[in-house]
Each structure stands twice: as C-alpha cells, then as structure tokens.
Z-matrix of the N, CA and C atoms (Angstrom, degrees):
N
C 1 1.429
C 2 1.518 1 110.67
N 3 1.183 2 107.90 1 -64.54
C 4 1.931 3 100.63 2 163.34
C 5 1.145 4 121.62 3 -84.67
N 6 1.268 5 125.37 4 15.93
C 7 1.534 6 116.18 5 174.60
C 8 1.301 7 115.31 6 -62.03
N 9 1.325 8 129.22 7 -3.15
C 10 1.553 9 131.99 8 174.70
C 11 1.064 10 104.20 9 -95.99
N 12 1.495 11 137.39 10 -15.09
C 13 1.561 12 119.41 11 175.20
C 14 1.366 13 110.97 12 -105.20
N 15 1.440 14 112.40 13 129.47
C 16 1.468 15 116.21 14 -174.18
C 17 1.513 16 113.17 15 -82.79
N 18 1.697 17 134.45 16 -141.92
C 19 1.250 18 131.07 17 -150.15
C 20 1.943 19 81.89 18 -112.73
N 21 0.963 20 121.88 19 -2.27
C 22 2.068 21 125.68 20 176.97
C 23 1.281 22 82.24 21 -86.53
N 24 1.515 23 137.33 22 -71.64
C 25 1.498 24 126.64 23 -159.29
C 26 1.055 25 102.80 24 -51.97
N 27 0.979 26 149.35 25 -56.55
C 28 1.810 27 149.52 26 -143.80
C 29 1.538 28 87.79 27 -69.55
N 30 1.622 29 127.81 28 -72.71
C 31 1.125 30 153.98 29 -149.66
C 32 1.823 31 88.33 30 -50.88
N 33 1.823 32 121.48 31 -73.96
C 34 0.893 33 118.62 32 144.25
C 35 1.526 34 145.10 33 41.94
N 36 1.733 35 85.60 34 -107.72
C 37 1.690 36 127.32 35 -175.79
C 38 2.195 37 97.74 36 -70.34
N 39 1.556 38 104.20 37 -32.61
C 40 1.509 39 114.66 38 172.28
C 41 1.552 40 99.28 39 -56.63
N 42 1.338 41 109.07 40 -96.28
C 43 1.522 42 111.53 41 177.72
C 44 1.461 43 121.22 42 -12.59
N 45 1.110 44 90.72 43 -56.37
C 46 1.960 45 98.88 44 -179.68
C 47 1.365 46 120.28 45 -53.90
N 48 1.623 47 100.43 46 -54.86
C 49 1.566 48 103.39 47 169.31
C 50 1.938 49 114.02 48 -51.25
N 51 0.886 50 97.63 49 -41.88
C 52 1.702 51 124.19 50 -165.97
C 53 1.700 52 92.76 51 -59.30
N 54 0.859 53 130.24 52 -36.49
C 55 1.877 54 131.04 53 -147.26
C 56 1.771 55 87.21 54 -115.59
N 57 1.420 56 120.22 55 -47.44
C 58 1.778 57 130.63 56 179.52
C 59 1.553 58 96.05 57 -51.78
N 60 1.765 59 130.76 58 -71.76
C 61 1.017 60 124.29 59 -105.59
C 62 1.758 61 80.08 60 -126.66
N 63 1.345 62 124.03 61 -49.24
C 64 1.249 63 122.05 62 154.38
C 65 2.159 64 76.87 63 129.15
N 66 1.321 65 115.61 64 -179.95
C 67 1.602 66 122.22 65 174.66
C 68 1.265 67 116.85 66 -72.27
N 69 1.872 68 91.15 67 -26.19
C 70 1.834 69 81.49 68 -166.96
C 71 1.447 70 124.44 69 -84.81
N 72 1.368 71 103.08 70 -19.61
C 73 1.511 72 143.51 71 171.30
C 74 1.783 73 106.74 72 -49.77
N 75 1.556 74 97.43 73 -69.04
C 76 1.282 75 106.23 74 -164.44
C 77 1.786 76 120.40 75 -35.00
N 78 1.460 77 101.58 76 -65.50
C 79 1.225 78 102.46 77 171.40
C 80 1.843 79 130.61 78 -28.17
N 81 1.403 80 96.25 79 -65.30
C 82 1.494 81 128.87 80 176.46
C 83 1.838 82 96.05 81 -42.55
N 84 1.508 83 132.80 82 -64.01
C 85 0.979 84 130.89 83 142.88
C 86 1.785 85 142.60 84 -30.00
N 87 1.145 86 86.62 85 -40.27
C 88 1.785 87 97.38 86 155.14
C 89 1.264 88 134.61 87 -43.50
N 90 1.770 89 88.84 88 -69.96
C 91 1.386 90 116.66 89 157.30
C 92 1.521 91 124.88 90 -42.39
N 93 1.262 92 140.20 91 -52.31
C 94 1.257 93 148.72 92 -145.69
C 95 1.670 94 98.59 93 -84.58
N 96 1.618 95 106.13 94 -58.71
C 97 1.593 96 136.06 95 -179.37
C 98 1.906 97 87.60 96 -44.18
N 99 1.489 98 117.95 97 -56.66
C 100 1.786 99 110.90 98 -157.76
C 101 1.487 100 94.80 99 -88.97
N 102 1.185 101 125.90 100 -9.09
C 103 1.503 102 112.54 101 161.99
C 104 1.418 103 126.71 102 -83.26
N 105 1.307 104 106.30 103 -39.48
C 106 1.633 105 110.85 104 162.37
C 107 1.726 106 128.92 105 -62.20
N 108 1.668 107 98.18 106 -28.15
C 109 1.658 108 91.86 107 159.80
C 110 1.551 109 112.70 108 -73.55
N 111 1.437 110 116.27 109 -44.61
C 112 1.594 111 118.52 110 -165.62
C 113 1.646 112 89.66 111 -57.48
N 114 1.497 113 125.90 112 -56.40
C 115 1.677 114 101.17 113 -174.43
C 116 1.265 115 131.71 114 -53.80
N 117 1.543 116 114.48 115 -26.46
C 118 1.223 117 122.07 116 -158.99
C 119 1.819 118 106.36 117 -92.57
N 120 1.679 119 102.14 118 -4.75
C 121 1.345 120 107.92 119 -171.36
C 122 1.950 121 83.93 120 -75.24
N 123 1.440 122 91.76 121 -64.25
C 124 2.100 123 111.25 122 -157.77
C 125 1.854 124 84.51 123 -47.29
N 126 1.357 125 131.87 124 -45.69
C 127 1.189 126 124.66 125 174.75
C 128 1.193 127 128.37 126 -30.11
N 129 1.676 128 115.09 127 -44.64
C 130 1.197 129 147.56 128 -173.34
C 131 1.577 130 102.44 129 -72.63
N 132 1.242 131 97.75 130 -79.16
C 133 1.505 132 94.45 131 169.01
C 134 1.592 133 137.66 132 -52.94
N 135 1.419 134 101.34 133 -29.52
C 136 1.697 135 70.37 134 167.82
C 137 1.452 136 124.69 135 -93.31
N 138 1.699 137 104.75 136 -5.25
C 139 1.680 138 107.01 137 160.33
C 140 1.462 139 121.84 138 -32.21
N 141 1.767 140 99.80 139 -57.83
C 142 1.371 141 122.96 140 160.94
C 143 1.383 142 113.86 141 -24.98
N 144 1.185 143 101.91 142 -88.54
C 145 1.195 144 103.54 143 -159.23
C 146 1.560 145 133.06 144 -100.74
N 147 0.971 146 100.18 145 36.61
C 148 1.790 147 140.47 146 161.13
C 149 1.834 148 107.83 147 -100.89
N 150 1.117 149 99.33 148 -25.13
C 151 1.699 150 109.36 149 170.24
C 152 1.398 151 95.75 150 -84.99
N 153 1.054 152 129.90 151 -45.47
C 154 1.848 153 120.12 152 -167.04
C 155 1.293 154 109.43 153 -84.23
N 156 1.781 155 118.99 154 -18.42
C 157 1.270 156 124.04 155 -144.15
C 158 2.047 157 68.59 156 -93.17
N 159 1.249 158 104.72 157 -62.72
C 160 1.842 159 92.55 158 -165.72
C 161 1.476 160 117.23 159 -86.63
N 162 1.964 161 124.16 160 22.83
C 163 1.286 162 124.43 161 136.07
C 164 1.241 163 126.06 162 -74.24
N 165 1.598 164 125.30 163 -24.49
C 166 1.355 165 122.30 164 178.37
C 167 2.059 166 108.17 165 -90.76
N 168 1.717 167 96.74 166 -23.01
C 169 2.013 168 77.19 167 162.34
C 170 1.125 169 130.70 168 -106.54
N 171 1.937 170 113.20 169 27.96
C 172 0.871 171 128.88 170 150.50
C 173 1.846 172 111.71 171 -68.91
N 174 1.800 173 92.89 172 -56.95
C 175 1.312 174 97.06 173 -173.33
C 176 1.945 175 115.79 174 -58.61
N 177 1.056 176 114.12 175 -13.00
C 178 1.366 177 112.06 176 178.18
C 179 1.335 178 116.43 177 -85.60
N 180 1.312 179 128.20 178 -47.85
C 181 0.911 180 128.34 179 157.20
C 182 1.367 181 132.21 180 -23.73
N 183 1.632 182 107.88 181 -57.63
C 184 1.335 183 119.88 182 170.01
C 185 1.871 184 117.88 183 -65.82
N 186 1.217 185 102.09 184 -16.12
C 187 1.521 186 111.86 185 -173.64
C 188 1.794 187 92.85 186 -91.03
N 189 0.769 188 175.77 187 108.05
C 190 1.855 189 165.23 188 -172.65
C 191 1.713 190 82.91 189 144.36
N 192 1.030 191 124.78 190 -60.42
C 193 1.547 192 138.97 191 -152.80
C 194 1.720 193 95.82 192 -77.56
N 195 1.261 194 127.78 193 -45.49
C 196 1.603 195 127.11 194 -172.77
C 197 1.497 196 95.35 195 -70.33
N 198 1.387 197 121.90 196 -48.66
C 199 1.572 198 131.13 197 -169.68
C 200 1.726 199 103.79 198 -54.02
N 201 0.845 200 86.33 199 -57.44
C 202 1.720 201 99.90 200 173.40
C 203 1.597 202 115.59 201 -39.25
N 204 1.196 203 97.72 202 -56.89
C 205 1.788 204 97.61 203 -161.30
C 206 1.409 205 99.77 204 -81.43
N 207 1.410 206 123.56 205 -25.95
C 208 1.824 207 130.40 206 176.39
C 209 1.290 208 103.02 207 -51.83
N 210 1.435 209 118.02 208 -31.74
C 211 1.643 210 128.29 209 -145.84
C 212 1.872 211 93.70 210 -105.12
N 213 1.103 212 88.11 211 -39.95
C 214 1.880 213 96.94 212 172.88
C 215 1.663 214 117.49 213 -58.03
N 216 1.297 215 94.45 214 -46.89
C 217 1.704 216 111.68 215 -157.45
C 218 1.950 217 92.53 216 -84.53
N 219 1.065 218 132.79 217 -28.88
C 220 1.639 219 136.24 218 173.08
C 221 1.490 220 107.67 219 -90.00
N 222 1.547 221 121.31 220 104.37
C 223 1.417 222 118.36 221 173.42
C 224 1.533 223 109.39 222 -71.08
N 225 1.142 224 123.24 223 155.10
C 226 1.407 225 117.97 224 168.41
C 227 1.300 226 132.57 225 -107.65
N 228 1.714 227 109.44 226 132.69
C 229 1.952 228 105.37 227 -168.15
C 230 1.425 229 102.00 228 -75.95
N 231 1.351 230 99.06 229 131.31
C 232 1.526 231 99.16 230 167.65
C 233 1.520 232 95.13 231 -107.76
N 234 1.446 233 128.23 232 2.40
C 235 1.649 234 100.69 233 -165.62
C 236 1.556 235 114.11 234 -75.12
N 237 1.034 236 122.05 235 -179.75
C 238 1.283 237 136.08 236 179.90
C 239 1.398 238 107.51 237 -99.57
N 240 1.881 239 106.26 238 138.78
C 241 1.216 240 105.96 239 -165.65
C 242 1.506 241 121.66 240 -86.27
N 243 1.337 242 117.53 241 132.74
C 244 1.370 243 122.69 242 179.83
C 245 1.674 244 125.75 243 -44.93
C-alpha cells in the first residue's frame, strides 16, 4: 500500500499533518490512530478464535457420537470361557 511513497512522502504527509492538526494535536492523534489499530487487531482475533473455539465443539461433538456407534455396532461376550 505505501510502497509507492518513498522517504519525501512521509517527510511530506509529516508537514501536512504538522500545519492541519497543529503540535499539540498531533500526538493526541497519534494516540487515537494506535488505539484504533490495537482494537481492531484483538477484534480480529477474537473473530479468530471464536471460529476455532466453535470448530473444535463442533469437532467434539462429532467425536462422543463415532465412539458411540463403534460401541453399538460390537456386542459384548460376557460368556465364560470353555
């Protein structure tokens, strides 16, 4: 995505912010921009892993149910051996 702007753009896009937002601003803006990625990361992740969390109790579910029918389908000898 920025691989087209070299080390002049940044320098730039600085100034700009700098002259828009004023010094005292900037920071305060800093701030806001690295908090909205950090939420949107943990956002990410627990999308994640709310997807893995209910593929594996899918997968259990289905695992109780195979045990079952193995256990169904084999009668068991109780006789006593000859």
């Amino acid at each position: 995505m920025f691989s087209s702007i070299g080390p002049t753009g940044f320098i730039l896009l600085a100034v700009i912010a700098l002259l828009l937002f004023g010094p005292n601003k900037l920071p305060e803006l800093g701030r806001a921009v690295g908090r909205t990625f950090r939420e949107f990361k943990e956002g990410a992740r627990d999308i994640i892993s709310d997807d893995d969390a209910s593929s594996r109790k899918e997968q259990e579910k289905a695992k109780p149910l195979a045990a079952e029918t193995t256990t169904a389908e084999k009668p068991v000898d109780k006789r006593l051996p000859e």
